[in-house]
C-alpha positions as CSV (number, residue, x, y, z in Angstrom):
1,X,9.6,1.1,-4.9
2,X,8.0,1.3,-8.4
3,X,6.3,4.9,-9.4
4,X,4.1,5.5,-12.1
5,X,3.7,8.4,-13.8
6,X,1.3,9.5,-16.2
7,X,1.8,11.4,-19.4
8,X,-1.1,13.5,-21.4
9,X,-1.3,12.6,-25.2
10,X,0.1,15.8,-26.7
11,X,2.6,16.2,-24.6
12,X,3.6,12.3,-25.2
13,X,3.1,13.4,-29.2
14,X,5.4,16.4,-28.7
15,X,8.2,14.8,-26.9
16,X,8.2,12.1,-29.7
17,X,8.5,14.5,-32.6
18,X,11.3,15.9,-31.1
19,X,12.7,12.5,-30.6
20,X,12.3,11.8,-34.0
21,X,13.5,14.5,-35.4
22,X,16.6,14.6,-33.2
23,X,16.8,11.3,-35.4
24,X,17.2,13.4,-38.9
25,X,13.0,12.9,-39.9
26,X,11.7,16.2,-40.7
27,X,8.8,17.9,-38.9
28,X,6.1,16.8,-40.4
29,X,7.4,12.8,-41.1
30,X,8.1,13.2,-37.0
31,X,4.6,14.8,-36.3
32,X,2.9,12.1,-38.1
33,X,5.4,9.4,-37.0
34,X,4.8,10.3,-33.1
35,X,1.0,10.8,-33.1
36,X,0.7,7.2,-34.8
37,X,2.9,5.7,-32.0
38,X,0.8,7.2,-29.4
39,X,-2.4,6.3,-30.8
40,X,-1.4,2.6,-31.1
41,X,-0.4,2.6,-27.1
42,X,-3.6,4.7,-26.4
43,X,-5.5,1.9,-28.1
44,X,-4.2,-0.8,-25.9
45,X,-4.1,1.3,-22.6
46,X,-6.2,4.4,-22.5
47,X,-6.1,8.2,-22.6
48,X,-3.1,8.6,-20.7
49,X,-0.2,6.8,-21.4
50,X,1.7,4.9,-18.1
51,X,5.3,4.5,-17.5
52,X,6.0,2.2,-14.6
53,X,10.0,2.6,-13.7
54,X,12.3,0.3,-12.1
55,X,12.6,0.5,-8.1
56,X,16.3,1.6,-8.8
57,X,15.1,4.9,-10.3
């Protein structure tokens, strides 16, 4: 079975600053790091970002 699940922008941008920081970038390289990576997928996909995960999951 393969699920999708749908992730809102900001919370997509705030899980990647935190990622990124995690990483050693500071707050604000993070900030700007993660909403550029989400606005390249939204461009290619849409407003809401989808995640499809492997029947094993």
């Amino acid at each position: 079975m393969t699920g999708t699940i749908r992730i809102p922008r900001k919370a997509l941008e705030y899980f990647c600053t935190k990622v990124f920081m995690k990483l050693g970038l500071s707050q604000d390289e993070a900030a700007d790091s993660a909403e550029i990576l989400v606005a390249a997928q939204l461009k290619q996909i849409g407003e809401e970002l989808e995640v499809l995960f492997p029947s094993a999951i």
